[in-house]
MMTF fields as JSON, N, C-alpha, C and O atoms, coordinates in Angstrom:
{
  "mmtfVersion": "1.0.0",
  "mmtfProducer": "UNKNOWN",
  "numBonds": 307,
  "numAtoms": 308,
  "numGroups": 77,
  "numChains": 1,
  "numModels": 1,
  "chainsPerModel": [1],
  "groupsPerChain": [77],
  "chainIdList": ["A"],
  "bondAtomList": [4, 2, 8, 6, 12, 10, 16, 14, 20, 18, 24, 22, 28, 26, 32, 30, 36, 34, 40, 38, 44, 42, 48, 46, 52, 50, 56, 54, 60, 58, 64, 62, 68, 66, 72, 70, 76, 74, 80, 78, 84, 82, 88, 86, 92, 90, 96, 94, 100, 98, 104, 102, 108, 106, 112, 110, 116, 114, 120, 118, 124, 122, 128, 126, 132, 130, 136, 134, 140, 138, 144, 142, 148, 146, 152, 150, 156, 154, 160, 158, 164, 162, 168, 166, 172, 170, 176, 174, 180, 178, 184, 182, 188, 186, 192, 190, 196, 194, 200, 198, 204, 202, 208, 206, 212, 210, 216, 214, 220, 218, 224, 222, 228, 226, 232, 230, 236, 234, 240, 238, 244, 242, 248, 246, 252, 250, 256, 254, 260, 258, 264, 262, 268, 266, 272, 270, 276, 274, 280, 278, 284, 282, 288, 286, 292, 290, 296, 294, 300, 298, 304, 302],
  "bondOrderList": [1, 1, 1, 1, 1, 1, 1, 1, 1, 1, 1, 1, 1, 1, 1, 1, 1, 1, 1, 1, 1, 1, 1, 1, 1, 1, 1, 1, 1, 1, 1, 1, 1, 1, 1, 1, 1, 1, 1, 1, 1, 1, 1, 1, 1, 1, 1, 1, 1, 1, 1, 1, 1, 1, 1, 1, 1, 1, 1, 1, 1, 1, 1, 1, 1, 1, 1, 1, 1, 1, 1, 1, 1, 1, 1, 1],
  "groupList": [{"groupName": "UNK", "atomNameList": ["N", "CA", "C", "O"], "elementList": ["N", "C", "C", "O"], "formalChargeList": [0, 0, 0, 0], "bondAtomList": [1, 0, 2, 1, 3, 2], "bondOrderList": [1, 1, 2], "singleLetterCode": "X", "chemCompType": "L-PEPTIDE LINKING"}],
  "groupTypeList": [0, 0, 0, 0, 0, 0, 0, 0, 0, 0, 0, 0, 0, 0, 0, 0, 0, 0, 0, 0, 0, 0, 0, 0, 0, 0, 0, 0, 0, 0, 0, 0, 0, 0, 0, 0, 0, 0, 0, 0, 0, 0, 0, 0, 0, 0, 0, 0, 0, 0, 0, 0, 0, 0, 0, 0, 0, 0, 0, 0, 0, 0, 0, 0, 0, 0, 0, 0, 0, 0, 0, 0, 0, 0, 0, 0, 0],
  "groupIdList": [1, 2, 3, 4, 5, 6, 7, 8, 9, 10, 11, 12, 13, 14, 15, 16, 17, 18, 19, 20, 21, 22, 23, 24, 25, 26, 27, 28, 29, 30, 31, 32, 33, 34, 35, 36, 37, 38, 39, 40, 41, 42, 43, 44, 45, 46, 47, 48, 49, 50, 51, 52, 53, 54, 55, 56, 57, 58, 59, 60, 61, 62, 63, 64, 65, 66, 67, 68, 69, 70, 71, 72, 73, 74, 75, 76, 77],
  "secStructList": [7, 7, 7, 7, 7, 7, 7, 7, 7, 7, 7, 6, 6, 1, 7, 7, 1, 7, 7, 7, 7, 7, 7, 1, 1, 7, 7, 7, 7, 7, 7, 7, 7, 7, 1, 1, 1, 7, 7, 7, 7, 1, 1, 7, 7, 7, 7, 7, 7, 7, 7, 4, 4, 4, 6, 6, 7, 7, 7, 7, 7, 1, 7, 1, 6, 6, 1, 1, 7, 1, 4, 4, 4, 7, 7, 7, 7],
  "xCoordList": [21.873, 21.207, 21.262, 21.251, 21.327, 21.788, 20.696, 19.895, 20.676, 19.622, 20.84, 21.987, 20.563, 21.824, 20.658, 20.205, 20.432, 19.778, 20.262, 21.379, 19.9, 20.373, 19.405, 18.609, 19.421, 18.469, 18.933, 19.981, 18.332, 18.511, 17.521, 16.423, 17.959, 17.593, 17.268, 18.19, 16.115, 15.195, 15.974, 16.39, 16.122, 15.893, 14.495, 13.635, 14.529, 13.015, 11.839, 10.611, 12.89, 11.772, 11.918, 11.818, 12.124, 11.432, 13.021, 13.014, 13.88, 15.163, 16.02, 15.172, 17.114, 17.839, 18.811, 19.522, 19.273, 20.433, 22.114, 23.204, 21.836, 23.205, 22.363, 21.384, 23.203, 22.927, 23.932, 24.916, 23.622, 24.687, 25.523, 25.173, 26.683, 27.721, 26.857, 26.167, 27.508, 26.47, 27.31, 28.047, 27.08, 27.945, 27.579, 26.617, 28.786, 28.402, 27.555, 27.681, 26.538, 25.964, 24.848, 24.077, 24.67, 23.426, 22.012, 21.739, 21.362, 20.013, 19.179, 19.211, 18.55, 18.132, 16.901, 16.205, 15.907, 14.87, 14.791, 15.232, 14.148, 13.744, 12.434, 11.375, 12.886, 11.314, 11.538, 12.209, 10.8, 10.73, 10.311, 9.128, 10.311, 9.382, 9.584, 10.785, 8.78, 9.089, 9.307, 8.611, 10.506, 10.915, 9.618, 8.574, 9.706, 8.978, 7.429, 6.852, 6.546, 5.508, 5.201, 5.854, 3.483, 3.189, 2.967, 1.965, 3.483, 2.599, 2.005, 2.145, 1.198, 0.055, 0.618, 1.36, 0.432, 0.942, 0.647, -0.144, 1.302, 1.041, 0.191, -0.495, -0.47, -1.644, -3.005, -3.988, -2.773, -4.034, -4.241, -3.366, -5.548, -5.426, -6.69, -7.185, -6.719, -7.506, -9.338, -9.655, -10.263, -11.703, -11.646, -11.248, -12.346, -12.966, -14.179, -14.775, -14.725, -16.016, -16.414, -15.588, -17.764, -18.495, -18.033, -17.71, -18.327, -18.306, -19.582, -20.504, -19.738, -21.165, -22.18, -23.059, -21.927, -23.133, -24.061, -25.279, -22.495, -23.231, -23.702, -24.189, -23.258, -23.292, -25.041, -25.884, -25.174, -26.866, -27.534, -28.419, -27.195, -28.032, -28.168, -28.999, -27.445, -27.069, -28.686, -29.438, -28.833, -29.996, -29.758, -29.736, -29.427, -29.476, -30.747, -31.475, -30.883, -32.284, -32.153, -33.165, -31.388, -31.159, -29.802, -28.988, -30.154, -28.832, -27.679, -27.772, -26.671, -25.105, -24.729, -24.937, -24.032, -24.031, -23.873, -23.1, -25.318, -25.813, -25.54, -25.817, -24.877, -25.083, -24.263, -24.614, -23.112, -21.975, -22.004, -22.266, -21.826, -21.456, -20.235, -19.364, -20.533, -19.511, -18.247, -17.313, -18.176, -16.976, -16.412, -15.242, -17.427, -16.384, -15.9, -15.633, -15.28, -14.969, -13.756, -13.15, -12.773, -11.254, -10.966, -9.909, -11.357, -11.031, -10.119, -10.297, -8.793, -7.856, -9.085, -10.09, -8.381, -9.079, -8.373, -8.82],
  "yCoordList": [13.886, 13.126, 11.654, 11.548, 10.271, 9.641, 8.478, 9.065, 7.346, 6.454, 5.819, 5.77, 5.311, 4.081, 3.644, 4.319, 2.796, 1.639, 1.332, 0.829, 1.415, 0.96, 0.284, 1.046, -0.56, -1.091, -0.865, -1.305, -0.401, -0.126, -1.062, -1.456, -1.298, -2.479, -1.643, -0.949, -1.7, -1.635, -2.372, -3.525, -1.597, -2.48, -2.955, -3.001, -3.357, -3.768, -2.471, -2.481, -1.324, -0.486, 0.533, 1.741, 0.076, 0.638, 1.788, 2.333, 1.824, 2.595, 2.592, 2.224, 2.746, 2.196, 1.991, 2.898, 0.551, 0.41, 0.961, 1.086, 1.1, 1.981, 2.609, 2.215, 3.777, 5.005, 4.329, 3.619, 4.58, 4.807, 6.015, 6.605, 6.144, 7.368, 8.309, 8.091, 9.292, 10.526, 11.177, 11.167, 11.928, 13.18, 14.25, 14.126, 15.622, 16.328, 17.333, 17.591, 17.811, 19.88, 19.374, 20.187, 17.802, 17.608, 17.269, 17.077, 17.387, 17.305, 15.885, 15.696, 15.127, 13.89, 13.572, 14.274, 12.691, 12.458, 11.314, 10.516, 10.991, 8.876, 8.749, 9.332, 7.69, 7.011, 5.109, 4.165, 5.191, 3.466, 2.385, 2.72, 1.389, 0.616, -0.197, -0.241, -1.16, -2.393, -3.898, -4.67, -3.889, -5.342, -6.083, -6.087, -6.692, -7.632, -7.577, -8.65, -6.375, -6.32, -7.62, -8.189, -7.97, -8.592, -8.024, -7.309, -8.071, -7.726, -8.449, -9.63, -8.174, -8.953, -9.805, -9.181, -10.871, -11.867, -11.259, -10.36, -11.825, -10.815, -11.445, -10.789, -12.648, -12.814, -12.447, -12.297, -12.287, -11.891, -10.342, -9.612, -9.759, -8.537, -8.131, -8.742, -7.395, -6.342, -6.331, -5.285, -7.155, -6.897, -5.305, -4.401, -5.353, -3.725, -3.876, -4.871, -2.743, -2.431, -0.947, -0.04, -0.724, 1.152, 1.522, 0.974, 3.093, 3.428, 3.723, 3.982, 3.708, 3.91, 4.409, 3.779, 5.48, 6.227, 5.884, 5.995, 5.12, 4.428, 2.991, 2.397, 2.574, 1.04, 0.612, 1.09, -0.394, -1.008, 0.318, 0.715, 0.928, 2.002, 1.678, 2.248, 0.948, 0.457, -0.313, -0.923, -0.016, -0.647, -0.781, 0.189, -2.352, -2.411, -2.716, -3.701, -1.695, -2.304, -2.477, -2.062, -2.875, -3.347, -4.309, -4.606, -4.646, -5.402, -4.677, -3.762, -4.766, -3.874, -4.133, -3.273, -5.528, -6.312, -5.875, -6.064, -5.069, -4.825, -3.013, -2.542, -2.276, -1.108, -0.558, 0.432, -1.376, -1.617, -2.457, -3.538, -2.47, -3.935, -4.251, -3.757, -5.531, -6.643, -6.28, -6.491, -5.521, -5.152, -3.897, -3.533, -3.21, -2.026, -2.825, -1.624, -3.936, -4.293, -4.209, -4.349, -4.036, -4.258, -5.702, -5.605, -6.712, -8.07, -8.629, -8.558, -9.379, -10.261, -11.389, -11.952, -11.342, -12.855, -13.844, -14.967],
  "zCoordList": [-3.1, -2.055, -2.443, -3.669, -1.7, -1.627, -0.611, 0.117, -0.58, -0.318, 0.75, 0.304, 2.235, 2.635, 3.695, 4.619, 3.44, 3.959, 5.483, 5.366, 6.925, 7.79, 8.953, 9.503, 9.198, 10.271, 11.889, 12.363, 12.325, 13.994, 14.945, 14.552, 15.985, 16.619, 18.139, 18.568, 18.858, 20.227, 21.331, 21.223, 22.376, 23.889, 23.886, 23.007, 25.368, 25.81, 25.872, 25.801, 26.047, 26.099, 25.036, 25.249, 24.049, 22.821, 22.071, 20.967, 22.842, 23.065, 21.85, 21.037, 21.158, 19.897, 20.24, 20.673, 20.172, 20.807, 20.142, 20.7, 19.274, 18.692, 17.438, 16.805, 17.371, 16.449, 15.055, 15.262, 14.159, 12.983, 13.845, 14.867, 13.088, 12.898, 11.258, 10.262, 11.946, 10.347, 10.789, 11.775, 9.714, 9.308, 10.491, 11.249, 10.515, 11.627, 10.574, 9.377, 11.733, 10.384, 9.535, 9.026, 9.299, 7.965, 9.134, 10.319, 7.579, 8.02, 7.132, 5.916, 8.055, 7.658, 7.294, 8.028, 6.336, 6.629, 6.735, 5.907, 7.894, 8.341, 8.056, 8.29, 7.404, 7.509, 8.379, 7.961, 9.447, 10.067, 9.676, 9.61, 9.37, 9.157, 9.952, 10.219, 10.697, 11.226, 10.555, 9.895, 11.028, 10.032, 10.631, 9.98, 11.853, 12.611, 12.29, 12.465, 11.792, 11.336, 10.469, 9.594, 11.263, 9.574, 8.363, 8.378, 7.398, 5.966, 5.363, 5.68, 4.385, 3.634, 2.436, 1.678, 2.198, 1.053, -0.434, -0.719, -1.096, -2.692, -2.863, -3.646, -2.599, -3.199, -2.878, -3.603, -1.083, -0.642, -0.667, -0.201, -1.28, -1.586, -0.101, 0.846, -0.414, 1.097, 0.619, 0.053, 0.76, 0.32, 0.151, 0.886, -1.434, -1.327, -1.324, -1.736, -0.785, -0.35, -0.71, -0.609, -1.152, -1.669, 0.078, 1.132, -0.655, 0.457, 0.956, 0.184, 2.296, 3.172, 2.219, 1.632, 2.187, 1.23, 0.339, 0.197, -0.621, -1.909, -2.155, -3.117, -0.516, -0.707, -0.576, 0.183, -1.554, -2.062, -2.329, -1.571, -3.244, -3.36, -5.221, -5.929, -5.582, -6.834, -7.223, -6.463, -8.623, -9.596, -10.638, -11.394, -11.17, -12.185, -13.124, -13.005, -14.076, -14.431, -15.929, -16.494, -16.622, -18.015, -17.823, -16.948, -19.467, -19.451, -19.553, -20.372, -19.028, -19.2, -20.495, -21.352, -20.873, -21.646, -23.313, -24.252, -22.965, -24.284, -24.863, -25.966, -23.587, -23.745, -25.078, -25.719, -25.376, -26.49, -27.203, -26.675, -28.363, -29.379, -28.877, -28.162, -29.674, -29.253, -29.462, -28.689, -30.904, -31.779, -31.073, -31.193, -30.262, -29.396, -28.673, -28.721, -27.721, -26.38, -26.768, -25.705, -27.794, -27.748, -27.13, -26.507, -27.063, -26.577, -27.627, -28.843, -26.792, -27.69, -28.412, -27.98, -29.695, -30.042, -29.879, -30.113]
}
């Protein structure tokens, strides 16, 4: 199996205006993507957010900070 890259191009109504040529008897799997789509910039990432359930349900009531020594954190010096 084998990867070939081909872009196909729409009429106005959504149609393909030419097919590749393929082999006769095989069986294919497509996947679409839209060139013309926007995608998201590498820098801007997507806000995460809890989910419903758990969101402000959170208490912190000590210091975190302190739950480990310093010398466990594995930090570069």
């Amino acid at each position: 199996m084998y990867a070939q890259k081909t872009i196909l191009n729409t009429d106005k109504t959504g149609k393909p205006v030419k097919w590749p040529e393929l082999p006769p008897n095989a069986h294919f799997e497509v996947i679409f993507l839209e060139l013309s789509a926007e995608t998201p910039s590498k820098n801007s990432q997507p806000k995460r957010q809890p989910h419903p359930d758990i969101a402000g349900k959170l208490k912190i009531s000590d210091n975190v900070m302190d739950t480990v020594p310093q010398e466990q954190w594995n930090l570069p010096v």
